[in-house]
DRENTI-855918 format. One record per atom (N, C-alpha, C): residue in three letters; x, y, z; chain. Coordinates in nm, 2 decimals. Each point is the difference from the previous one (the first is absolute). Layout:
DRENTI-855918
REC  res       X       Y       Z  chain
REC  ALA       X       Y       Z      A
...
This chain:
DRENTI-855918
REC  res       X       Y       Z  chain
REC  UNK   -1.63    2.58    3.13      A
REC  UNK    0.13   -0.05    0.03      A
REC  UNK    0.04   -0.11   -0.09      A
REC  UNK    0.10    0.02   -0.03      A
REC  UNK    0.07   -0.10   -0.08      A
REC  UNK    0.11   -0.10    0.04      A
REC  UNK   -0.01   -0.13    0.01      A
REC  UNK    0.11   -0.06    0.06      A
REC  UNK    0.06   -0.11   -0.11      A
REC  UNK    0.14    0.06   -0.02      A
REC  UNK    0.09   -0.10   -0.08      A
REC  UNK    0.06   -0.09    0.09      A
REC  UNK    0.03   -0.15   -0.05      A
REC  UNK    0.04   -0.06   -0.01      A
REC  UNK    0.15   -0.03   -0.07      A
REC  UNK    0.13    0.07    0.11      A
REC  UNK    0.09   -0.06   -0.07      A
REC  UNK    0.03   -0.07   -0.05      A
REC  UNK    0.12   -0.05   -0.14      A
REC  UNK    0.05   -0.09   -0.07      A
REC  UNK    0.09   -0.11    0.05      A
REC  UNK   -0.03   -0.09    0.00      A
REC  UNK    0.09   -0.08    0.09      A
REC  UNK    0.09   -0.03   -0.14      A
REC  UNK    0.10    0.01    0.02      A
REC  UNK    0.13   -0.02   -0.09      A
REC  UNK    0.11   -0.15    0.03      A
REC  UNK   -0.02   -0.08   -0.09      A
REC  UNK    0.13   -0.11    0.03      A
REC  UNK    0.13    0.00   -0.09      A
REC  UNK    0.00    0.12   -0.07      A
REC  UNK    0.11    0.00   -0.06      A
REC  UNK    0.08    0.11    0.08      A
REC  UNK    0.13   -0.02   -0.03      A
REC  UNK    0.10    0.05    0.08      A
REC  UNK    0.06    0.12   -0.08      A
REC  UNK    0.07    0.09    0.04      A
REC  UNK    0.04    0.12   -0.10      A
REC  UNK    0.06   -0.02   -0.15      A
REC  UNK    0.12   -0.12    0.04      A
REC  UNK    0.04   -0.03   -0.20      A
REC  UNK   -0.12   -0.10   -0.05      A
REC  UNK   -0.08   -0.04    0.05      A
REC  UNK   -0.09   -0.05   -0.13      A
REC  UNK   -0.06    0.10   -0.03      A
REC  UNK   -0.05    0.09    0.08      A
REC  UNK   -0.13    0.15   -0.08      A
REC  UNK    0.10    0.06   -0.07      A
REC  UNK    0.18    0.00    0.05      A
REC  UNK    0.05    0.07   -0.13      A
REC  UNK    0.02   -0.08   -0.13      A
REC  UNK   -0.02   -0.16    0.03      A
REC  UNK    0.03   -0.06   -0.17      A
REC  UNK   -0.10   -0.01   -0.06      A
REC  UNK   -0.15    0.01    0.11      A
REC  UNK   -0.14    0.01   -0.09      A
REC  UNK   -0.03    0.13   -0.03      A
REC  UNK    0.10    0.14    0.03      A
REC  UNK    0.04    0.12   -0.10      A
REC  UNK    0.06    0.00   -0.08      A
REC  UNK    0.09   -0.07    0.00      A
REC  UNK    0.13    0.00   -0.16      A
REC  UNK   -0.08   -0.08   -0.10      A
REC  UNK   -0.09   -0.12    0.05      A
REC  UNK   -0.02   -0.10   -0.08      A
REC  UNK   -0.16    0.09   -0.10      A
REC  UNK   -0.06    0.10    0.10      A
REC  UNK   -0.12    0.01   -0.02      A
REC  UNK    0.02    0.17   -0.14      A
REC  UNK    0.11    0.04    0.03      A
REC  UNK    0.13    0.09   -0.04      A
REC  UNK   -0.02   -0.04   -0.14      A
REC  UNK    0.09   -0.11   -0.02      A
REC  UNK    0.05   -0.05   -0.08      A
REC  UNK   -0.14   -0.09   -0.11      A
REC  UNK   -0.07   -0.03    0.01      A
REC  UNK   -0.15   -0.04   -0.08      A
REC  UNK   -0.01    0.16   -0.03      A
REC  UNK   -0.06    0.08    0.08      A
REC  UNK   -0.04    0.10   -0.07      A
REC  UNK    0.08    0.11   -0.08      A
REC  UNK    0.13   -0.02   -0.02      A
REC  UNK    0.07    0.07   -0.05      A
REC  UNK    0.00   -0.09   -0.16      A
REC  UNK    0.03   -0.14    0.01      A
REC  UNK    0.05   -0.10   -0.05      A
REC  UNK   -0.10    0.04   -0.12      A
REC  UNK   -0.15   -0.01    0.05      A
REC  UNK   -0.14    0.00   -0.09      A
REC  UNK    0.01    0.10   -0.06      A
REC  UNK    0.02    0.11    0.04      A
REC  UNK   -0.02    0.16   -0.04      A
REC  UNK    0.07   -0.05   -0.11      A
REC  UNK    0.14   -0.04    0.02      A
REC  UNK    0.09   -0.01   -0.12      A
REC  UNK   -0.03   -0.05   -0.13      A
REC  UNK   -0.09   -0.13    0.01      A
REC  UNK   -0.01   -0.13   -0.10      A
REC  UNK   -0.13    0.08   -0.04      A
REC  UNK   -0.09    0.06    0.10      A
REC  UNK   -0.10    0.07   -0.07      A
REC  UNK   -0.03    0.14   -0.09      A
REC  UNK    0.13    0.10    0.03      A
REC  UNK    0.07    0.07   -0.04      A
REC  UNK    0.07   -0.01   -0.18      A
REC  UNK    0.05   -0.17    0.01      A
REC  UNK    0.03   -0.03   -0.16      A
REC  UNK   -0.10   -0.05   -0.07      A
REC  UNK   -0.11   -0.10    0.08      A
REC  UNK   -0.05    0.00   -0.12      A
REC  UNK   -0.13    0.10   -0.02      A
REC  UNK    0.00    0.08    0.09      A
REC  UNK   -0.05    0.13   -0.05      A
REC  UNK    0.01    0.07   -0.12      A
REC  UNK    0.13    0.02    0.02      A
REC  UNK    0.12    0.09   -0.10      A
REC  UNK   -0.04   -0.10   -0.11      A
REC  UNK   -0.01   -0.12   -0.04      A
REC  UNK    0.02   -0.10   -0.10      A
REC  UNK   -0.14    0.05   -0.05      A
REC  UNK   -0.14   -0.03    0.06      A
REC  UNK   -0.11    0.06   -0.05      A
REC  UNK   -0.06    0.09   -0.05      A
REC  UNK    0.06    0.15    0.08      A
REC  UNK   -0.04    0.09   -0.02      A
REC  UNK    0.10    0.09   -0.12      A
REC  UNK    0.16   -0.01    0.00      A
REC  UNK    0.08    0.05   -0.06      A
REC  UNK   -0.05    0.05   -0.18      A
REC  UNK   -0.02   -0.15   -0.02      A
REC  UNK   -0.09   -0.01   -0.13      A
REC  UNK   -0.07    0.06   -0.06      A
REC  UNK   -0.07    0.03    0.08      A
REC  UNK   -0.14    0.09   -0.03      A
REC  UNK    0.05    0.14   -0.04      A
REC  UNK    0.14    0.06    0.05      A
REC  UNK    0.07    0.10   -0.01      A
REC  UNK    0.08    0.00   -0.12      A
REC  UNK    0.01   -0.10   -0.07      A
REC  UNK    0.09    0.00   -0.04      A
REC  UNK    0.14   -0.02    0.03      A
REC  UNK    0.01   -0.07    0.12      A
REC  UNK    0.17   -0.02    0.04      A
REC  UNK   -0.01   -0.16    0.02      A
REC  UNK    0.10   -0.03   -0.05      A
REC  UNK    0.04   -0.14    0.00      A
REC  UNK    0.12   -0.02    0.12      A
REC  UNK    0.03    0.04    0.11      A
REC  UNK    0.09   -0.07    0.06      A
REC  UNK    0.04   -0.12   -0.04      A
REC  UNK    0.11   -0.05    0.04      A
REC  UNK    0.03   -0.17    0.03      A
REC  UNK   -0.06   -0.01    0.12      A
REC  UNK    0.01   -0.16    0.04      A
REC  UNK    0.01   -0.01    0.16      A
REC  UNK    0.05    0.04    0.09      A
REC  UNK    0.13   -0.01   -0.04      A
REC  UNK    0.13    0.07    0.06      A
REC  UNK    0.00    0.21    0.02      A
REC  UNK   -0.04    0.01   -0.08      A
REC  UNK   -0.03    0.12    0.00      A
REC  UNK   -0.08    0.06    0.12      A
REC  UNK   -0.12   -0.12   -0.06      A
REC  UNK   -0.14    0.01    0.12      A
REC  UNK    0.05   -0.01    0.11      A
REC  UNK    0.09   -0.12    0.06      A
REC  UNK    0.04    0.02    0.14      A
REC  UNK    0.08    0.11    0.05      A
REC  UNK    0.08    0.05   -0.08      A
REC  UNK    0.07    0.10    0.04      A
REC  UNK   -0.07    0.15    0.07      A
REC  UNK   -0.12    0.01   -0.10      A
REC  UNK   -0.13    0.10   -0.03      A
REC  UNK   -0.01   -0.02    0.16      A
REC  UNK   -0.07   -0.14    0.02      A
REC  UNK   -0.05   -0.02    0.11      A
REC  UNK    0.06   -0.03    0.16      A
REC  UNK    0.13   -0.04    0.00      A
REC  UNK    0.12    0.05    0.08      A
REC  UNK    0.02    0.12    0.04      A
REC  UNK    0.01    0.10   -0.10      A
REC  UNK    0.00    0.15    0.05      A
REC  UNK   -0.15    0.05    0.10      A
REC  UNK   -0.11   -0.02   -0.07      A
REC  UNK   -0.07    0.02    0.08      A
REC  UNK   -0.03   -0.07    0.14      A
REC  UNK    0.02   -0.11    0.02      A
REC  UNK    0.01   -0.09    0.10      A
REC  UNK    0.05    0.07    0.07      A
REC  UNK    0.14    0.07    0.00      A
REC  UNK    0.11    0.02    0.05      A
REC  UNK   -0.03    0.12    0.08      A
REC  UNK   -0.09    0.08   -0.12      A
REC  UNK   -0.04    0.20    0.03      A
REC  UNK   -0.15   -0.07    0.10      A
REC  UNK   -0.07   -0.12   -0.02      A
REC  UNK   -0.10    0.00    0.08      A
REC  UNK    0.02   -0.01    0.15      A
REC  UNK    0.11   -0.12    0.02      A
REC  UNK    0.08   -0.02    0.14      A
REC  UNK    0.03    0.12    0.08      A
REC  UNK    0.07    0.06   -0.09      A
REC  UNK    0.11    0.11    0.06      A
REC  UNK   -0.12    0.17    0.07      A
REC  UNK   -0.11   -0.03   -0.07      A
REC  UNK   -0.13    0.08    0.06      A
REC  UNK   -0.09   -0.06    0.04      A
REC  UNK    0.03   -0.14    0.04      A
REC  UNK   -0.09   -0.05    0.10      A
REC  UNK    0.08    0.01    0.12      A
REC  UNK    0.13    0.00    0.01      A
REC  UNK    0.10    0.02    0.11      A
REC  UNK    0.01    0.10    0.06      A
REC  UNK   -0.02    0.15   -0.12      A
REC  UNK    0.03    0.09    0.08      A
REC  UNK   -0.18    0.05    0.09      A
REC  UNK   -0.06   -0.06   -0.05      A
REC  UNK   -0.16    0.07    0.00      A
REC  UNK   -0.01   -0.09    0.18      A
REC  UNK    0.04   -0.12    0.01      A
REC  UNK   -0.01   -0.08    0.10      A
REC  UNK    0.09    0.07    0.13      A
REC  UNK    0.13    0.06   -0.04      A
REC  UNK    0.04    0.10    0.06      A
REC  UNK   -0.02    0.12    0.02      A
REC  UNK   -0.05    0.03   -0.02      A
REC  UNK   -0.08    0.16    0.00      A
REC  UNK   -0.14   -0.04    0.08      A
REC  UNK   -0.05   -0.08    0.02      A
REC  UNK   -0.16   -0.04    0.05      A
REC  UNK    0.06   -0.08    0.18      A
REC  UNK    0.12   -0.04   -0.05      A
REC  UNK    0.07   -0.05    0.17      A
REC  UNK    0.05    0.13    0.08      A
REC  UNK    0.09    0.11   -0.07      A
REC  UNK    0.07    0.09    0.06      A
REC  UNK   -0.16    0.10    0.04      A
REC  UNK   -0.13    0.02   -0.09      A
REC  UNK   -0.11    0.06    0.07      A
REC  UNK   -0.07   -0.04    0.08      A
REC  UNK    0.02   -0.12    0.05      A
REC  UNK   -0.07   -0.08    0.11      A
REC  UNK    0.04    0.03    0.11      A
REC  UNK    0.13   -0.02   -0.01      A
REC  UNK    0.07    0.06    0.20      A
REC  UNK    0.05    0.12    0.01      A
């Protein structure tokens, strides 16, 4: 037999949602910065010189395609739950 111990919680509903946007927002943020200077390191080795600007752009789009199928995948895994 197993006995859990509920979580006692002192935060209220909008703080667990701003310690989501906020928690959101770092790992989106990172992906990004880590994303260019990725592109900056590795591009080279290919032979492609982006600019920075370039690189961000590169890495914007995929940010964007990474979100938009983390969204739909998180919806699809909610709508098979109930």
């Amino acid at each position: 037999m197993v006995l859990t111990i509920p979580r006692l919680s002192t935060h209220n509903k909008k703080e667990k949602k701003m310690n989501d946007i906020f928690e959101s927002v770092v790992d989106v943020g990172s992906g990004f910065i880590l994303a260019v200077l990725i592109q900056l390191l590795i591009f080279p080795l290919f032979d492609l010189h982006p600019s920075i600007f370039d690189s961000m752009g590169i890495a914007l789009i995929f940010t964007v395609v990474s979100m938009t199928r983390s969204a739909l995948w998180r919806r699809y895994f909610r709508k098979r739950r109930t």
